[in-house]
N, C-alpha and C positions, 0 to 999 in steps of 0.2 A: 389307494389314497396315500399322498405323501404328508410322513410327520414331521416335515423339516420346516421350521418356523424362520421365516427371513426376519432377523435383524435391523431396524433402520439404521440407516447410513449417517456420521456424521451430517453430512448436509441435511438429510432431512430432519434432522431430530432440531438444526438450528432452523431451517424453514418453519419446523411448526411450533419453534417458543417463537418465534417473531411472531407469527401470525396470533398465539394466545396474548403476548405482549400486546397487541393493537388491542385486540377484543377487551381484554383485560381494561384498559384506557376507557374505551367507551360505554365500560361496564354489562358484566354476564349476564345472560337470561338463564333463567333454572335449570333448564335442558340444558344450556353451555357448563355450567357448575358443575352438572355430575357427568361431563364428558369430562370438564378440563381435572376433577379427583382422579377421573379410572385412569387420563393420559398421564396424570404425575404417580400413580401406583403404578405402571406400568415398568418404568426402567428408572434408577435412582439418576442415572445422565440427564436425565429429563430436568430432576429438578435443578441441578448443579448449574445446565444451562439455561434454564429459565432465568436464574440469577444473574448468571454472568448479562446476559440480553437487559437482562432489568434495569445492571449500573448505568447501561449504555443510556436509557431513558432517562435521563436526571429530568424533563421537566415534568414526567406524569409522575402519582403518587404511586407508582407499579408495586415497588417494595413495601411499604408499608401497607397495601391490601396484598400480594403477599405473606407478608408475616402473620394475617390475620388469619389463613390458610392451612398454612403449617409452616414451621420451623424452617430458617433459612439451614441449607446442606453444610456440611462442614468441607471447605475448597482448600487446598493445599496451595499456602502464600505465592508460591511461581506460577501455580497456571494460568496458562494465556491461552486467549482466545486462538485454536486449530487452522491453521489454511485449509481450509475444508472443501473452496468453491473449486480448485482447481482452475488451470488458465483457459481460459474465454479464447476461442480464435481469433487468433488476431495475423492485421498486413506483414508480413514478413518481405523486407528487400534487401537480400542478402546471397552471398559469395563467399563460401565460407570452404576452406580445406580443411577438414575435420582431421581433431589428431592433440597429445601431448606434449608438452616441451621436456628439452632433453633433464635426466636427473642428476648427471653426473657420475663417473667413472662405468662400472659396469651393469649399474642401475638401469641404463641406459638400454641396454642390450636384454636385461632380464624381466621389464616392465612388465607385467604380464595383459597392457591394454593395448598396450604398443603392440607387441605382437600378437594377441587378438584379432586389432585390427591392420596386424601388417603395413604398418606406418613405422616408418625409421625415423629417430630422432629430430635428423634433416629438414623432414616434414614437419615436425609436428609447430604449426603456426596455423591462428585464426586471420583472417583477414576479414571486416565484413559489418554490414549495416543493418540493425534492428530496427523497425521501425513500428509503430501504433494507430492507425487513425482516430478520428476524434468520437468516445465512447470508446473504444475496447482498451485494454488490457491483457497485457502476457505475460509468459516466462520461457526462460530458457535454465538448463543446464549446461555450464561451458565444460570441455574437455578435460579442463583441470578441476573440476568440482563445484566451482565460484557457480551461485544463483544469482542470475539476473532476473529481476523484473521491469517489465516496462509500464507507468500509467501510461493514461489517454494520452493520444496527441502527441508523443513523446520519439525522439530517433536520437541512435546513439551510434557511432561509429566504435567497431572496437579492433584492438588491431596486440596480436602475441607475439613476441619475437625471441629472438633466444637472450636481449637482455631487459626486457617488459615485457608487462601486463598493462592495455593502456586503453582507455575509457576516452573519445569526447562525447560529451553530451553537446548536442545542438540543440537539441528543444526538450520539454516536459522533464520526466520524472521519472526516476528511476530509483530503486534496492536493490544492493546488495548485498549478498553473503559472500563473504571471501574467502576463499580455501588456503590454508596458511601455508604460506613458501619462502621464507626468510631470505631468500636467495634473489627473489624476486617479488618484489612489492607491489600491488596492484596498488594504480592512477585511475583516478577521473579528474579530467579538465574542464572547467565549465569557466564558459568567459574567461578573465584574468587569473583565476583561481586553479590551483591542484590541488586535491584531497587524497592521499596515501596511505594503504594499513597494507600489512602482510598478512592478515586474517582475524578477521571482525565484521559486523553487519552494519549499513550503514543506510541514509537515506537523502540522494540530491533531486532538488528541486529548483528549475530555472526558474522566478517570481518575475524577472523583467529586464533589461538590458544590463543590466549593471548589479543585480543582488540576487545570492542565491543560497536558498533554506539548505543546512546541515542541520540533520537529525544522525547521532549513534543508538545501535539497541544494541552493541556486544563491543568491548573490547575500548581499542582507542585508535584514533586519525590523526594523521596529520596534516596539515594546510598550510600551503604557503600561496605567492602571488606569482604566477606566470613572468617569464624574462623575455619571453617572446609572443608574439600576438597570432602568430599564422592559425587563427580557429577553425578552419576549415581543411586545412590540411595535415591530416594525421601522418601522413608520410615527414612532415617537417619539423612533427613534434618529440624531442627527447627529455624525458625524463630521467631527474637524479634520486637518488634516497635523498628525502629530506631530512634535514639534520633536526636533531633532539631540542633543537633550540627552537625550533617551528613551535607554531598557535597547537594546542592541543585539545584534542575534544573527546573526550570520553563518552562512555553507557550511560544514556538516561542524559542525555546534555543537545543544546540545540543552541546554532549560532547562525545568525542571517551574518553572510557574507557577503560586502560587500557596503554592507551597510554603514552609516559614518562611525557607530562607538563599533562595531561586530563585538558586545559581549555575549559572551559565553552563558547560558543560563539551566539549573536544571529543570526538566520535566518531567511530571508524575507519568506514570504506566499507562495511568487510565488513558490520559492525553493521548500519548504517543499511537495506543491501541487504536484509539479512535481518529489520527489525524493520518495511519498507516491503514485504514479498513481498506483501501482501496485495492489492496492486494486479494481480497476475498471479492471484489465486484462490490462491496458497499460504499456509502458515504455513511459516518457519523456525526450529529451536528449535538452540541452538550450548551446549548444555551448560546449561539451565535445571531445576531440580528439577521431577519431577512435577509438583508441587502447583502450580509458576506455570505450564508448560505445559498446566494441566486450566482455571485460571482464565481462561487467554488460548483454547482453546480453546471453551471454554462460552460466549464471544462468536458462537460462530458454528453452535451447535447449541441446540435447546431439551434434549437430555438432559441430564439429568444425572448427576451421576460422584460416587463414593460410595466413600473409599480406606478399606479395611478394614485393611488392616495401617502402621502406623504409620512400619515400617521401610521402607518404598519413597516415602514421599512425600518421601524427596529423592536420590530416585535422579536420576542427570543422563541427560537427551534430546537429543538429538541426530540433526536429519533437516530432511527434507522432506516435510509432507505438503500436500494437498490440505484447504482450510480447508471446513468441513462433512463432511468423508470417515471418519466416526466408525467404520465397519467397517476401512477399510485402517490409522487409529488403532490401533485396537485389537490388528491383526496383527501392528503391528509391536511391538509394547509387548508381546505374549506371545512374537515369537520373537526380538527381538534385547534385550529386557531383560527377558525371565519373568516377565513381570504378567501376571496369570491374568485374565482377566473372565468377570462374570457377567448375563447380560440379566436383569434383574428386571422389567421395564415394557417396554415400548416406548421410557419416557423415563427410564428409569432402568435404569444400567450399577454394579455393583461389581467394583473392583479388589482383587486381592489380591497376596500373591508366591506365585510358582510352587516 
């Protein structure tokens, strides 16, 4: 008989506060009580992220039947919420020569990935197209360390040379982490706009022909306005260091570009966490009417959603769900805010009030 006791995983341990989180809402039967004490004596992680899962809930009273439980954990001010889900398969259409860019003098020759992977300097350039369909979500690690992710929907052309790192976004959403190279500044171009760091996290969003959401969570960007228009051909675009006089955008700061004032604004944590879930495979909604939770939703299903009664499209949501999970959607929308649905199609759902 083996004494080796498996550990829950990250993921699961957020799986099952989500899941007391609902229960919790709809209130415990006796039997669930003295399950959900032995599951929070079980591992002190338990309860640290119960809470964290809890803040996400601002419309139910989670936390305060909580504290009636026991004692909120004591959480050390920086913790954020884990990338726990790991990347979802997603469409990949790409052409890529895997490989480094050169470092300079004999860096070059002593790189210890470079010769690893027996790639000469010469080589070392990306060429090549990310792509997403509608519901998934990925990542990649690039050569040089930089994290991409891509949301739903979402294709990015990227292209390394030996005097850029160079980003266009054509559609959807993308983060990144930047591996810091002072010598060479990572670009994203999206419509009219460039956004530049040499090493910091950042987060663009196409909203619509003409405007597009900056979000920073490390460091600081620069943005200036495109001199030439060719958006489809990466081979014709060259990027400069922007100069220090550029729009700057800082950690914890979000600017729709694009927009007629584009001011600069700061954002709380909480926000960001929950307007960024999508990297774990969730959606966070903290009080938004229907109607923008169904727009932001439909990113990530081809249904469509059809509000029949006029008086609930600004009812306020409030949760967690899983991004594509149009059934558990649906559940919770009929049993903790009495929105009725109706399947009409396959791809088509109407709302009503209950």
């Amino acid at each position: 008989m083996s004494n080796i006791i498996e550990l829950p995983s990250k993921e699961q341990i957020y799986d099952q506060a989500s899941n007391w989180i609902a229960k919790l809402d709809r209130g415990l039967t006796t039997a669930e009580q003295k399950i959900f004490q032995q599951w929070l004596q079980q591992n002190n992680e338990h309860r640290i992220v119960l809470f964290e899962m809890a803040e996400l809930w601002d419309k139910m009273d989670t936390l305060a039947r909580l504290a009636d439980l026991f004692q909120p954990p004591v959480v050390q001010k920086n913790r954020r919420l884990p990338y726990f889900y790991g990347a979802a398969a997603a469409s990949f259409v790409f052409a890529i020569l895997i490989g480094l860019w050169s470092f300079g003098g004999s860096q070059q020759d002593n790189h210890p990935i470079l010769a690893l992977l027996n790639i000469t300097p010469s080589e070392a350039l990306i060429d090549g197209i990310y792509e997403t369909a509608i519901g998934e979500h990925s990542s990649v690690i690039l050569p040089d360390g930089s994290q991409l992710a891509l949301n739903t929907n979402s294709r990015v052309k990227v292209k390394y040379t030996v005097e850029q790192r160079l980003f266009l976004l054509e559609q959807g959403e993308i983060n990144i982490k930047v591996a810091h190279n002072k010598s060479r500044p990572l670009s994203v171009v999206a419509r009219d706009k460039i956004v530049q760091a040499v090493g910091t996290a950042f987060n663009v969003r196409i909203q619509n022909d003409s405007e597009i959401e900056l979000i920073v969570t490390d460091g600081k960007v620069l943005v200036a306005k495109r001199e030439s228009q060719q958006q489809n051909n990466i081979e014709q675009i060259k990027t400069k260091r922007l100069s220090e006089n550029s729009m700057a955008v800082s950690k914890g700061e979000k600017v729709m570009l694009g927009s007629k004032l584009e001011n600069i604004a700061k954002v709380a944590e909480a926000d960001i966490i929950a307007e960024l879930s999508w990297r774990q495979g969730n959606l966070v909604f903290r009080g938004e009417t229907l109607e923008q939770a169904l727009t932001e939703i439909s990113r990530y299903t081809s249904i469509e959603f059809e509000v029949l009664d006029d008086s609930i499209k600004h009812e306020r949501i409030a949760g967690l769900f899983k991004a594509g999970d149009v059934n558990g959607l649906l559940q919770t929308l009929d049993q903790n805010f009495n929105i009725r649905n109706e399947r009409v199609s396959n791809n088509k759902v109407r709302l009503s009030a209950r």
